[in-house]
C-alpha positions as CSV (number, residue, x, y, z in Angstrom):
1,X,106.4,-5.7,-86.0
2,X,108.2,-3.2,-88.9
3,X,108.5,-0.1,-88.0
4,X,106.6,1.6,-90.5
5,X,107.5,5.3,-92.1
6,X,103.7,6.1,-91.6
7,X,101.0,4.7,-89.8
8,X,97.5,6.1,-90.6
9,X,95.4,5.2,-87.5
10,X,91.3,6.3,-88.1
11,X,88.2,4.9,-89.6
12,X,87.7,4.1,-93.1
13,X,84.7,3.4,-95.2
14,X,83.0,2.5,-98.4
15,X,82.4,5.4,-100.7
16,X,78.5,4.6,-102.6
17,X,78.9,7.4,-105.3
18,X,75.6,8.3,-105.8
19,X,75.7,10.9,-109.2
20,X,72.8,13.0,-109.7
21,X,75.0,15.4,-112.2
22,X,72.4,15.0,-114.7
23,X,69.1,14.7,-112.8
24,X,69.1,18.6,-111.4
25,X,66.1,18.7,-112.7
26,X,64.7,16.6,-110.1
27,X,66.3,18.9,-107.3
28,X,66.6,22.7,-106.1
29,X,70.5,23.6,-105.9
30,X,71.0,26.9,-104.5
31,X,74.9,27.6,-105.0
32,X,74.8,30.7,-102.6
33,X,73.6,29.6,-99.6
34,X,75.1,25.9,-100.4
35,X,71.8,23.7,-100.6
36,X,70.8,20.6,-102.8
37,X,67.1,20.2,-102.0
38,X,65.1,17.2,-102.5
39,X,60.9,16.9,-102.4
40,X,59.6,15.1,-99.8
41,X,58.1,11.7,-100.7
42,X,59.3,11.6,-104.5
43,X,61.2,9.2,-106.1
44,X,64.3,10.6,-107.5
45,X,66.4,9.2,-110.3
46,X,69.8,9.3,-110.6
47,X,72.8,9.1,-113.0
48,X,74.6,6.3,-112.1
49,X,76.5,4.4,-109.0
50,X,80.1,3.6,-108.4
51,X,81.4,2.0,-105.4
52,X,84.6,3.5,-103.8
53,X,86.2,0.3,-101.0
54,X,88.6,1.4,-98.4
55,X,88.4,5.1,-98.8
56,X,88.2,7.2,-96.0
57,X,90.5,10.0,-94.4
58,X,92.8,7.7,-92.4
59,X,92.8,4.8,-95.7
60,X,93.4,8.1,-98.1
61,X,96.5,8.7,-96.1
62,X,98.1,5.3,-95.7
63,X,97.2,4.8,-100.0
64,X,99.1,8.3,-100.7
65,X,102.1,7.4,-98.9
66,X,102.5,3.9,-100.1
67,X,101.8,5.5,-103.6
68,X,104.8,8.1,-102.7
69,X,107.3,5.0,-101.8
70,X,106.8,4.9,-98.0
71,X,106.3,2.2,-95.9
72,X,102.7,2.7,-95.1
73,X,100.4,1.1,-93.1
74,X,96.9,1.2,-91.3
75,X,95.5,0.9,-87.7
76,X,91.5,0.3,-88.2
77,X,88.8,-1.6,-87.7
78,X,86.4,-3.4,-90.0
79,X,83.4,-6.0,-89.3
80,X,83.4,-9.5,-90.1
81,X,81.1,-8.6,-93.1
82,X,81.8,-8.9,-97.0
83,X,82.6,-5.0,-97.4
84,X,85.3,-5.2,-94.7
85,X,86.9,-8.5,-96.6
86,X,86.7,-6.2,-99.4
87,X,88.0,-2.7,-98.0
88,X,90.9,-5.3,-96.9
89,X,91.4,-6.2,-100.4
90,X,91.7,-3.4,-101.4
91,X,94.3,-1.8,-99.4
92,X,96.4,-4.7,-99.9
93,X,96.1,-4.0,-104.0
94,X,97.4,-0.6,-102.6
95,X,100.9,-1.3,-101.1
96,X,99.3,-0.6,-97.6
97,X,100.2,-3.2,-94.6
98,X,96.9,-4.3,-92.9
99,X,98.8,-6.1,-90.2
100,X,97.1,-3.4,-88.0
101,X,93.3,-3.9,-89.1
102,X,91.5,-5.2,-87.0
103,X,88.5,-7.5,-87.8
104,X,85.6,-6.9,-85.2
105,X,82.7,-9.6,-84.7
106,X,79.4,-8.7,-84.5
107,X,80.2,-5.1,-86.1
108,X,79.2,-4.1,-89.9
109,X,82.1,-2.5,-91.6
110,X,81.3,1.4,-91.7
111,X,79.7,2.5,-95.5
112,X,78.6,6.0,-96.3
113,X,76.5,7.7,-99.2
114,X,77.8,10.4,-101.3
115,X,75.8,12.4,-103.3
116,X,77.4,13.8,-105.9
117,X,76.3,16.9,-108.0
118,X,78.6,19.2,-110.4
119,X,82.3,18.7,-109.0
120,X,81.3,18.7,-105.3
121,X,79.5,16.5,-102.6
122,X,77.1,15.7,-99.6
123,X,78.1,13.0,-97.6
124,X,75.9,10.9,-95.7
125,X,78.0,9.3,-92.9
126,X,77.7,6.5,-89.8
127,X,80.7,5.9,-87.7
128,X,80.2,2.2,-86.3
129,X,81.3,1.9,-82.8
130,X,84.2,0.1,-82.8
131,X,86.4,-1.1,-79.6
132,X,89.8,1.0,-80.4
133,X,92.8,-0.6,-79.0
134,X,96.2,1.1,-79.8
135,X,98.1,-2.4,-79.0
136,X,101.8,-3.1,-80.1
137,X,102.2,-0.8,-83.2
138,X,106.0,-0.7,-83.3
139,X,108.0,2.6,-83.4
140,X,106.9,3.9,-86.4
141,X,108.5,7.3,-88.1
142,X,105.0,9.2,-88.2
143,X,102.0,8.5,-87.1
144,X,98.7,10.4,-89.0
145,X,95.8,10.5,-86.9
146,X,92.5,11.5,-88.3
147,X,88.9,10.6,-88.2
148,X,87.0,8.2,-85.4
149,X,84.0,7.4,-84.0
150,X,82.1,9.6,-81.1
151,X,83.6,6.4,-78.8
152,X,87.0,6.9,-79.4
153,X,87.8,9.3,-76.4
154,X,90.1,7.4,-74.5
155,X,92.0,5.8,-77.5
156,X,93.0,9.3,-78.2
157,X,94.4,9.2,-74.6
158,X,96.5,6.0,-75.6
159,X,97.7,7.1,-78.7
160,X,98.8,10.5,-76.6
161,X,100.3,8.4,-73.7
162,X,102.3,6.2,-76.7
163,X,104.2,9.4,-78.4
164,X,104.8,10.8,-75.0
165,X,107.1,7.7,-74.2
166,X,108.0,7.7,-77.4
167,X,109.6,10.7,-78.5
168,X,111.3,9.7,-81.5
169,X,107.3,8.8,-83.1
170,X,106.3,12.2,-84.5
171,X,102.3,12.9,-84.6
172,X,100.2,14.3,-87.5
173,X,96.8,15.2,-86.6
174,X,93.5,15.9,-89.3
175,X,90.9,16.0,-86.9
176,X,87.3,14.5,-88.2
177,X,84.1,15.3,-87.4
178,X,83.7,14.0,-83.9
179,X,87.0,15.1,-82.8
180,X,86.4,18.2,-83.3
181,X,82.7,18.2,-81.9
182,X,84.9,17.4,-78.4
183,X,86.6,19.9,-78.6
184,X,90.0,21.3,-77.5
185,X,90.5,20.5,-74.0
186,X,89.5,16.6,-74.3
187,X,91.8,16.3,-76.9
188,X,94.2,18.7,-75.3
189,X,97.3,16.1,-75.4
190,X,97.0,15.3,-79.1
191,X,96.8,19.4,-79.7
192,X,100.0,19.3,-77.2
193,X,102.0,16.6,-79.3
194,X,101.3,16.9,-83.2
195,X,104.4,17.8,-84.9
196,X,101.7,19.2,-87.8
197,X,98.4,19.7,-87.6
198,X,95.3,20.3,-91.0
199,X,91.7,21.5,-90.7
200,X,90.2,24.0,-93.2
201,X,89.4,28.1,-91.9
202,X,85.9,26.8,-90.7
203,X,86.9,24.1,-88.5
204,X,89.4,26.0,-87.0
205,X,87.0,28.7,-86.1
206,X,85.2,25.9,-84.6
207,X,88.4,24.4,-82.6
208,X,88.8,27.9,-81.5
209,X,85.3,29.2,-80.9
210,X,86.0,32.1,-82.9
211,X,84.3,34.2,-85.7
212,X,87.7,35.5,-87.0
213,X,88.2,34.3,-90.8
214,X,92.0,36.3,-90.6
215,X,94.1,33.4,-91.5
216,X,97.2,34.9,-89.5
217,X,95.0,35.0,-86.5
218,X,93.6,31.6,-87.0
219,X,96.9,29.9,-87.4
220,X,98.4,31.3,-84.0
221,X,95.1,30.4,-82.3
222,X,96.1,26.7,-83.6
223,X,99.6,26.8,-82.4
224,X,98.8,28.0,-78.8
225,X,96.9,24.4,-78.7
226,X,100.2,23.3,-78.6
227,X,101.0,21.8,-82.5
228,X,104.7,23.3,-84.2
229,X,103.0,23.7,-87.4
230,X,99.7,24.2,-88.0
231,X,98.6,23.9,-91.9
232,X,95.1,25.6,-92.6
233,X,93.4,25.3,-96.2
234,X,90.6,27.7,-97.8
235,X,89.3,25.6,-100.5
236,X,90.1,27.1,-104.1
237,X,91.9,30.3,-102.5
238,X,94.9,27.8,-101.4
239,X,96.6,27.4,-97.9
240,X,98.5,28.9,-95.1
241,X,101.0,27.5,-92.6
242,X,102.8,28.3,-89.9
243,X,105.8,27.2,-88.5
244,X,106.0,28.2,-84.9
245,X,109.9,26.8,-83.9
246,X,110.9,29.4,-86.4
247,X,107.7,31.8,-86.3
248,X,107.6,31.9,-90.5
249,X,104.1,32.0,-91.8
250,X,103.2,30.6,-95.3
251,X,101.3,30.8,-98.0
252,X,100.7,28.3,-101.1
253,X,98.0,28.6,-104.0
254,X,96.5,25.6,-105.6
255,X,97.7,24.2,-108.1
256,X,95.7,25.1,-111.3
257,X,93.9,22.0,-112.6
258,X,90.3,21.9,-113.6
259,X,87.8,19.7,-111.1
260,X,85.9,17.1,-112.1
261,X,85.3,15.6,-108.1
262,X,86.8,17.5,-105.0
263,X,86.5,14.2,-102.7
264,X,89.7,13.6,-101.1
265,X,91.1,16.8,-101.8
266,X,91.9,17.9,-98.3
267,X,93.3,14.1,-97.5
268,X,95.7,13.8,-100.7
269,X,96.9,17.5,-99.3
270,X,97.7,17.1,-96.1
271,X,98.5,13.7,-96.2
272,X,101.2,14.3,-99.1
273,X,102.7,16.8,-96.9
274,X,103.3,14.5,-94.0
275,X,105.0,12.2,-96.7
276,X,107.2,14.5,-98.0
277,X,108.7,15.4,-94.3
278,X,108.9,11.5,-93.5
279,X,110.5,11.1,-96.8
280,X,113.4,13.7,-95.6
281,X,112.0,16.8,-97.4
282,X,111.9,20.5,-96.1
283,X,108.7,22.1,-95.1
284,X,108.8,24.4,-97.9
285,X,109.3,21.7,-100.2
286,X,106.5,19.5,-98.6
287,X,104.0,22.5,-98.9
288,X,104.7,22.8,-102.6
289,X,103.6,19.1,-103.0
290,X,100.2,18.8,-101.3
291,X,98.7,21.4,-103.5
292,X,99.9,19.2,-106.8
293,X,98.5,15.5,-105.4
294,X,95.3,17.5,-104.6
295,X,94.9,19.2,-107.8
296,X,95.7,15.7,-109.4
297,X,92.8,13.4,-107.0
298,X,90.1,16.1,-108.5
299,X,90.6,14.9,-111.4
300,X,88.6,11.5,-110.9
301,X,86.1,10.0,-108.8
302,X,86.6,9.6,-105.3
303,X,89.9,10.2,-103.2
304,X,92.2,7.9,-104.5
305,X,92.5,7.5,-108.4
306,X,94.3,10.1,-108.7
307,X,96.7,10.0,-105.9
308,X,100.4,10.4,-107.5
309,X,104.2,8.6,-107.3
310,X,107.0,10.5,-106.3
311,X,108.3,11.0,-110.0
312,X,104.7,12.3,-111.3
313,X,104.7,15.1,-108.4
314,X,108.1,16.1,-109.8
315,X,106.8,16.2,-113.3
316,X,104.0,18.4,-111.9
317,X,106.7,20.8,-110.5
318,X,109.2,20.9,-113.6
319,X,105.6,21.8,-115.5
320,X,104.8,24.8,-112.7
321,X,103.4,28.0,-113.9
322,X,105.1,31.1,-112.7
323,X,102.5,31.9,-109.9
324,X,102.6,28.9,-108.2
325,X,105.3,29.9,-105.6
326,X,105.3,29.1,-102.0
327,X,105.3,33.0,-100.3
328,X,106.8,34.1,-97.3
329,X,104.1,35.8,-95.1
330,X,106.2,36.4,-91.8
């Protein structure tokens, strides 16, 4: 077993890109109140298709740090279907190790539908319910936990008893959709153990029950869960962190590039973040290069084209306009 500088451990997917860009016609968008509106019963055309294999937030992570030189790898599951012979396929083209994956019989490899209109998207999602096992992963540097199925409970009470005996394993934690829907307590010993932990202002008002949008406010009600640094976007008006061991608050803008598809946005972030640390860099460094790698995966198609190499996130910092400085908050 290697020991790996990251292991991504969380469901992935097949990405059906569904673009309906130039068929508005056929739909209402309202852009205030965030709603793409179809007419019962019609038949609506659309642009085109394009099939995204192996995507996913946990397979976004393990692809950006083998793109960023690390020893990366994924624990997942797939079915015994085509698509999951496929997503494996693809990860492999990707410099990830899929010593990890697991192939389950009698399960259909999990594939979502994304529609896609203008530079955003509406994902249509089904978690298969697979049998998590954490097993014999090795003693790998990081481990970057993030999306599973509504099942997946007690694996998150495995993957907390492994970094308890294992101290040396440090945890990053990008909660999904389900593990935030069980909230804080059941997944009180992940909160406990993270090293760093993502979610965007509205999901931590969720985590935290709260109806606060002060950032400052938000990111302490994060740490008292338990994680040393909590890391908290806001979409196009950039991030904050928080560093509780020294109690220095942060914030970073984006980093100017014009969209063409947000998908992946938040994974090549936070994600590139984690790398940076594993790869020896300071926090302050680390939250200089998420914004970059996120700017750069909006420029393609789904989450991964655009995810960069160590020397092209550099390039992107030598290039740097004035404003985009990391500042000091507390």
């Amino acid at each position: 077993m290697k020991n790996f500088d990251i292991l991504a451990i969380g469901d992935i997917t097949t990405d059906a890109f569904i673009n309906i860009r130039e068929e508005s016609k056929h739909c209402q968008v309202d852009v205030e109140n965030q709603k793409l509106c179809f007419d019962f019963g019609e038949k609506i055309p659309y642009d085109d298709v394009e099939i995204m294999r192996a995507v996913g937030n946990s397979a976004n992570a393990a692809v950006s740090g083998a793109r960023l030189g690390l020893n990366s790898a994924l624990l997942a599951y797939v079915g015994d279907d085509q698509n999951g012979k496929e997503c494996l396929e693809e990860l492999q083209k990707n410099k990830v190790d899929v010593s990890l994956v697991r192939t389950e019989a009698g399960k259909k490899t999990n594939y979502h539908y994304v529609l896609w209109y203008d530079v955003d998207r509406t994902i249509l999602v089904k978690h298969e319910n697979f049998s998590y096992e954490l097993g014999d992963v090795g003693a790998p540097k990081w481990i970057y936990l993030t999306s599973l199925a509504e099942n997946s409970i007690p694996f998150h009470d495995q993957i907390a008893d492994f970094v308890e005996k294992n101290q040396q394993v440090k945890l990053a934690f990008q909660p999904g959709t389900f593990q935030i829907q069980f909230g804080a307590d059941a997944l009180s010993r992940i909160y406990k153990n993270s090293e760093i932990f993502f979610c965007n202002v509205e999901e931590a008002q969720e985590i935290l029950n709260s109806g606060s949008r002060d950032l400052p406010t938000l990111l302490r009600g994060m740490s008292s869960l338990g994680p040393k640094i909590v890391v908290i976007t806001d979409g196009i008006a950039g991030a904050y962190a928080f560093d509780s061991t020294k109690q220095e608050m942060f914030f970073i803008p984006c980093y100017p590039g014009k969209p063409f598809e947000r998908t992946g946005a938040g994974d090549a972030f936070a994600s590139t973040i984690v790398s940076a640390l594993a790869l020896g860099k300071s926090l302050d460094e680390a939250l200089l290069w998420g914004p970059i790698n996120a700017m750069s995966v909006c420029l393609y198609v789904g989450a991964q084209k655009g995810l960069l190499s160590q020397d092209q996130i550099a390039d992107y910092l030598a290039k740097a306009p004035s404003e985009y400085t990391l500042q000091k908050l507390a």
